[in-house]
C-alpha positions as CSV (number, residue, x, y, z in Angstrom):
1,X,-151.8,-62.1,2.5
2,X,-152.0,-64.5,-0.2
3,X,-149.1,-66.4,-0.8
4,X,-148.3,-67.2,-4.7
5,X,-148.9,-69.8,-6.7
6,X,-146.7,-70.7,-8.8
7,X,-142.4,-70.3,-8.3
8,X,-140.9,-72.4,-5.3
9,X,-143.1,-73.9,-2.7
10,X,-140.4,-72.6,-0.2
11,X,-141.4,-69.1,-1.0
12,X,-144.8,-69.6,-0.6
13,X,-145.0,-71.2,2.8
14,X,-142.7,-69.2,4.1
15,X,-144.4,-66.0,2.7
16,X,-147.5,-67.6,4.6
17,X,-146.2,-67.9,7.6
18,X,-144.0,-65.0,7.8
19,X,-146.5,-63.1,9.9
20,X,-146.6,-66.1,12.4
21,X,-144.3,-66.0,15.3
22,X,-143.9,-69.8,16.3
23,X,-142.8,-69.7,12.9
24,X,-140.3,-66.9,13.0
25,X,-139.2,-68.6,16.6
26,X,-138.9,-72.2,14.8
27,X,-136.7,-71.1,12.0
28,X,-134.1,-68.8,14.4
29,X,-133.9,-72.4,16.2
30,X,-135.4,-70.7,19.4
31,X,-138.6,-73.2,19.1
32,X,-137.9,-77.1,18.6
33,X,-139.6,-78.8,16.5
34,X,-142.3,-80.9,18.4
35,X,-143.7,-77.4,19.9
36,X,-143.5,-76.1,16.5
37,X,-145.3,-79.4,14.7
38,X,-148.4,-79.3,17.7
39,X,-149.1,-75.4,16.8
40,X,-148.8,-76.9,13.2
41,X,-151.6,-79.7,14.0
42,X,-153.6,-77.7,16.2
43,X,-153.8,-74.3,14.6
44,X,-151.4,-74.2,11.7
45,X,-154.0,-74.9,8.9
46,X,-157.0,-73.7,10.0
47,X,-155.3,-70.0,10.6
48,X,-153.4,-70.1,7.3
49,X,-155.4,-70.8,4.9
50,X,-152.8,-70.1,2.2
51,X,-151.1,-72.8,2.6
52,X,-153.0,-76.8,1.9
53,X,-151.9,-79.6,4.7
54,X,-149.6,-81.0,2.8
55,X,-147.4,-77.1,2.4
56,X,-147.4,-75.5,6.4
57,X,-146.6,-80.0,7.7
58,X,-143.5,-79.5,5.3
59,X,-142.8,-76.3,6.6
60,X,-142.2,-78.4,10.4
61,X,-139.1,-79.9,8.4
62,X,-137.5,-76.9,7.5
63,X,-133.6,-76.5,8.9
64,X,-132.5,-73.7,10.8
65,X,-129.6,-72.8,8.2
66,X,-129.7,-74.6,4.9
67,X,-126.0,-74.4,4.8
68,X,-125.2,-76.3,8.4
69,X,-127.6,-78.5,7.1
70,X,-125.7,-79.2,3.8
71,X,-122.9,-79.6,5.9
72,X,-124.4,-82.1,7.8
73,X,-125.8,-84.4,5.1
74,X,-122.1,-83.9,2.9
75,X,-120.4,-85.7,6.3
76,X,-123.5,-88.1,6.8
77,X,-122.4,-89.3,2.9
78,X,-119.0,-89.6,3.8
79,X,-119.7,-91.6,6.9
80,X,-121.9,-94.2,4.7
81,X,-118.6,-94.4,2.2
82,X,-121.0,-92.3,-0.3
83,X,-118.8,-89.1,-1.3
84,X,-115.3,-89.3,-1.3
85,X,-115.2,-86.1,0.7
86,X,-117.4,-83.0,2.6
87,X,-115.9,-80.0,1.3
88,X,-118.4,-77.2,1.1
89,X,-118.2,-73.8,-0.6
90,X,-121.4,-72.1,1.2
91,X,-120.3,-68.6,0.0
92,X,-120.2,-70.1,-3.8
93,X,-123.2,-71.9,-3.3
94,X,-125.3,-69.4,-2.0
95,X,-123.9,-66.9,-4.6
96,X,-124.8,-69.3,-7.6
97,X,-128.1,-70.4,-6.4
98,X,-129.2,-67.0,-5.3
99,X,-128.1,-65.6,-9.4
100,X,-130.6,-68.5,-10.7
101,X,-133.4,-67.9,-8.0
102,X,-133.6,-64.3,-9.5
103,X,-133.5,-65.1,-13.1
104,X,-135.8,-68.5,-13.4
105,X,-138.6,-67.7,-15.1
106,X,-141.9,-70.5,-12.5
107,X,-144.4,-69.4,-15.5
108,X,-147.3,-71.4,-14.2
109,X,-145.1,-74.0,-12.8
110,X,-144.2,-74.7,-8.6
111,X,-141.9,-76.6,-8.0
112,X,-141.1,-78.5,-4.3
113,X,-137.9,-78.4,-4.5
114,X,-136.1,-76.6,-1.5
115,X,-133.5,-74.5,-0.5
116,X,-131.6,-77.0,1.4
117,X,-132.1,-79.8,-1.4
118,X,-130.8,-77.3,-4.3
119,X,-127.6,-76.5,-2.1
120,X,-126.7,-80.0,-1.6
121,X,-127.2,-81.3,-5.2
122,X,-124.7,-78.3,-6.3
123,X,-122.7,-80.0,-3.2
124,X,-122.7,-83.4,-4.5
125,X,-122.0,-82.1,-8.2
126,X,-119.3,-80.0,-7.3
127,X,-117.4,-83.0,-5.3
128,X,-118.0,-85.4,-7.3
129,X,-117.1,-83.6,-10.9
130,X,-119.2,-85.7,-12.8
131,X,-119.3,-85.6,-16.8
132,X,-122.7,-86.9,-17.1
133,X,-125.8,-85.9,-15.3
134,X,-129.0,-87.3,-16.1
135,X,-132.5,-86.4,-14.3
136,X,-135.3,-88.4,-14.7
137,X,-138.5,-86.9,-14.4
138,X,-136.8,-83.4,-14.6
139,X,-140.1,-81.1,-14.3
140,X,-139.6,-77.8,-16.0
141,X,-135.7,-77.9,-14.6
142,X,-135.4,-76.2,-11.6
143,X,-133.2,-78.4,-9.6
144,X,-131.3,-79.5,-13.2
145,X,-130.3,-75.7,-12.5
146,X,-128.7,-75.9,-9.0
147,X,-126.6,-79.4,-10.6
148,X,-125.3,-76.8,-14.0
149,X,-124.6,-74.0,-11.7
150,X,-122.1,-76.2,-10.2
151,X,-118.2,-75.5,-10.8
152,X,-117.5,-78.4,-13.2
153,X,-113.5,-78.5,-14.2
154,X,-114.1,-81.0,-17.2
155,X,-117.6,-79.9,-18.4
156,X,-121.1,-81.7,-17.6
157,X,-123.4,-83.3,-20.2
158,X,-127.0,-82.6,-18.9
159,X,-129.8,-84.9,-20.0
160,X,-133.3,-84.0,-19.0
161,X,-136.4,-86.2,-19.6
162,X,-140.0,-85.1,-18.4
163,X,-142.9,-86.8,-20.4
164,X,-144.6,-83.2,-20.7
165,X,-143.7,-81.6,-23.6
166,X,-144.6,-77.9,-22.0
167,X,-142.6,-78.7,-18.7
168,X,-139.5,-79.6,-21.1
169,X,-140.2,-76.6,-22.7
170,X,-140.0,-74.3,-19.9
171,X,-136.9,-76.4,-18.8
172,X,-135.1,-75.5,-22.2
173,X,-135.7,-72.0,-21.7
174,X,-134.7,-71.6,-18.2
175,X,-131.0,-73.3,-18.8
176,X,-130.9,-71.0,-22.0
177,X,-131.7,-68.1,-20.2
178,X,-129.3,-68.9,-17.4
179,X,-126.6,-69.5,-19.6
180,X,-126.0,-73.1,-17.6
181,X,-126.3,-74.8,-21.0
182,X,-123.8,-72.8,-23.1
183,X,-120.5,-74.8,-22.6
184,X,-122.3,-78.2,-21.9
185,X,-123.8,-80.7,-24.4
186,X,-127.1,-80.8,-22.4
187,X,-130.2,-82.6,-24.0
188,X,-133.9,-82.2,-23.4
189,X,-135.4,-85.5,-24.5
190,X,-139.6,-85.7,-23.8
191,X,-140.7,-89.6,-23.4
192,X,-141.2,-92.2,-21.4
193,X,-137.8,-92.8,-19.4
194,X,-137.8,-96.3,-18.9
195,X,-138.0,-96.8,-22.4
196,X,-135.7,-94.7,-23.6
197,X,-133.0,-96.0,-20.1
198,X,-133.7,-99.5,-21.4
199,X,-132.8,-98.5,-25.3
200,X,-130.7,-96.7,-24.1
201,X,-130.7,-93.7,-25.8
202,X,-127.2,-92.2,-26.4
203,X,-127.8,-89.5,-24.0
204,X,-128.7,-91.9,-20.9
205,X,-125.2,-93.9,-21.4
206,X,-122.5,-93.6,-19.0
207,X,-124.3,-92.0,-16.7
208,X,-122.3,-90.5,-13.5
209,X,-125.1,-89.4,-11.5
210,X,-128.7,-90.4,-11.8
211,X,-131.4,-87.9,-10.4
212,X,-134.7,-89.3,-9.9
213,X,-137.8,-87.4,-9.5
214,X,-140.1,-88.6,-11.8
215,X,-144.2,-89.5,-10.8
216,X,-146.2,-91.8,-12.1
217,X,-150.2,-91.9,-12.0
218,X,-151.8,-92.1,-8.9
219,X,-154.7,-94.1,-10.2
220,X,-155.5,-97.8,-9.3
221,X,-156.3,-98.3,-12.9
222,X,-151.9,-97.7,-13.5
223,X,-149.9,-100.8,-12.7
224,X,-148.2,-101.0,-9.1
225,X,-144.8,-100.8,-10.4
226,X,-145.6,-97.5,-12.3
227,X,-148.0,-95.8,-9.8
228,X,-146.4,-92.5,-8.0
229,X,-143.0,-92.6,-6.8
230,X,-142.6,-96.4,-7.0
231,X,-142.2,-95.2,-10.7
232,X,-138.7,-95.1,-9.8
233,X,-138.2,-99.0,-9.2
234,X,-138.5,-99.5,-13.4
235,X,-136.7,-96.0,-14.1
236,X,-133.2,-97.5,-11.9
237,X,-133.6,-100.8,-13.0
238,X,-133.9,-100.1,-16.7
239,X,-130.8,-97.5,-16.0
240,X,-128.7,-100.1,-13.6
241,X,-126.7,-101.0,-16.8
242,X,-125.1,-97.5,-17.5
243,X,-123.9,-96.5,-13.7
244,X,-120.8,-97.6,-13.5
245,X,-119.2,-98.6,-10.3
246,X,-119.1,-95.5,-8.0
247,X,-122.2,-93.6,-9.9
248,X,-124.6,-91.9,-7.8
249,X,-128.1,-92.4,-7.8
250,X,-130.2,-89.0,-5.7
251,X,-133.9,-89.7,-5.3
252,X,-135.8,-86.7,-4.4
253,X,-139.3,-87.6,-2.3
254,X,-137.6,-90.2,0.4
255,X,-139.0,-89.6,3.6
256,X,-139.1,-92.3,5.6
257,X,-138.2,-91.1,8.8
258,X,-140.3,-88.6,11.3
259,X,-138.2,-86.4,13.1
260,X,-141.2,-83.7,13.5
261,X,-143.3,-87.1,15.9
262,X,-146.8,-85.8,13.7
263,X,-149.0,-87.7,12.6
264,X,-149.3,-86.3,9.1
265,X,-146.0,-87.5,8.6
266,X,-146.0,-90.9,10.2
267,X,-148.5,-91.4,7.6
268,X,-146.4,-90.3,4.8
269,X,-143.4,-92.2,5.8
270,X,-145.5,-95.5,5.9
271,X,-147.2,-94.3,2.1
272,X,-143.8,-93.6,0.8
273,X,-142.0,-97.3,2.5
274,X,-145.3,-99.0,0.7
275,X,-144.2,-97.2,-2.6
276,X,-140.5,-97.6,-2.5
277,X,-140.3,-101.3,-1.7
278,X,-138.9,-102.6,-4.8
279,X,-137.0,-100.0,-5.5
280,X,-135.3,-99.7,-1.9
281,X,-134.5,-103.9,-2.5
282,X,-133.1,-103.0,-5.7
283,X,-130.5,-100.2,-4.2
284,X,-129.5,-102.8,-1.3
285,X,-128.6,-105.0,-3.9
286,X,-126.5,-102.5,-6.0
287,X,-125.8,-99.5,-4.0
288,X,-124.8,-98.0,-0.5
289,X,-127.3,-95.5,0.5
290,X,-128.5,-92.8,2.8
291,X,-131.2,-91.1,3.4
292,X,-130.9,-87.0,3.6
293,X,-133.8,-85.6,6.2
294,X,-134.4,-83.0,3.8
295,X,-137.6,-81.0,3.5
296,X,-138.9,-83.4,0.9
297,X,-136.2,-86.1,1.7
298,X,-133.5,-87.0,-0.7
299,X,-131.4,-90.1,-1.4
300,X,-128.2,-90.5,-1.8
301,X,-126.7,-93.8,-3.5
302,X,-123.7,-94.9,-4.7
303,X,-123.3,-98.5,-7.3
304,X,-120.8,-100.7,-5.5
């Protein structure tokens, strides 16, 4: 079976793997994860050859339910003095989320954004009620989508900003198609986001929560500062101005724990502390945070 190439990299691994029964045992929570992650090591890639290292490790991180798992991470935020509350619609959640899942149009794009990461970012927006959202580094909008599906009593000004014009593109006409940006003032801005943060542009004032998942170069040739996901040490500092006290700040890509004990991830979590150093100094000095064991890892900050 080959698994598809474009559309969520959820879908795809677990269309890989759905044949497998560790894997099938794993996700029913009848196989914990350490016998799961040496099946992974040992025979995961070489008998699935669908899937690239990097796709059937994440699959190890998956959570039973995406919805106890939400749960989980809304009262983890709470307990850090992060949301002001843990309420949780799953019924509403999953409704909404499943209605964009079967209308967004992946064209040639995949995007690593998970079940579990969409359902708590509709979480957050939902309890929160913010009236500006902005993402930076928003890809072709897939996890923008899950935030403007959110129930929103005053209305939610969207700003999106990918330096790829065709990603933006594909972003404008997934929200259209949706509906998600009829009754919001939502803007689709392509250029570099520290520049346009520092200005700032009028859409990137007042920001109420600040969604990072932008990546830089990976090349040596690119300064640190700029190079993968320590890109977003410049993009919070140059925004730091316009989150007001109590503004959220959710940073997809954070993993910097190893719940799964593999060494595929030990070695990510050391990559990912190396690239987030400045930026993880500059939320201590501005921020309580907390760090979601997603499938990708997300973090949750809120300006003190």
């Amino acid at each position: 079976m080959t698994a598809a190439s474009t559309g969520t990299a959820f879908s795809k691994i677990d269309a890989a793997l759905a044949s497998c029964p560790l894997y099938s045992e794993f996700r029913r929570g009848l196989l914990d994860v350490a016998t799961y992650q040496r099946w992974v090591e040992n025979e995961g890639l070489a008998s699935v050859p669908a899937l690239n290292q990097d796709q059937i490790n994440l699959s190890a991180r998956f959570p039973h339910n995406k919805h106890d798992f939400v749960r989980r991470a809304l009262a983890q935020c709470r307990g850090a003095d992060i949301l002001p509350d843990d309420s949780y619609d799953a019924d509403a959640s999953e409704s909404a989320l499943k209605r964009i899942d079967e209308r967004f149009d992946h064209g040639r794009y995949l995007t690593y954004i998970f079940p579990e990461e969409s359902a708590l970012l509709y979480a957050v927006v939902s309890i929160v009620q913010p009236r500006r959202i902005a993402f930076l580094g928003s890809y072709y909008g897939y996890w923008a989508a899950a935030a403007a599906a959110a129930p929103s009593k005053q209305g939610i000004d969207l700003t999106l900003v990918d330096i790829d014009p065709d990603s933006m593109e594909m972003a404008r006409h997934n929200l259209e198609k949706q509906g998600l940006s009829d009754n919001k003032a939502t803007a689709f801005l392509v250029d570099d986001a520290e520049a346009l943060a520092a200005a700032p542009a009028p859409e990137l004032r007042d920001i109420d929560i600040l969604v990072l998942d932008a990546e830089g170069p990976k090349s040596d040739d690119v300064p640190p500062d700029y190079r993968d996901k320590a890109i977003y040490y410049p993009h919070l500092r140059a925004s730091l101005a316009e989150l007001h006290p109590g503004a959220l700040v959710v940073a997809h890509n954070v993993i910097l724990s190893n719940f799964t004990t593999s060494a595929y991830f030990e070695e990510k979590q050391q990559y990912y502390r190396q690239q987030y150093t400045k930026f993880l100094a500059l939320l201590r000095e501005n921020f309580v945070y907390t760090v979601i064991d997603s499938t990708e890892g997300v973090l949750i900050a809120r300006k003190l």
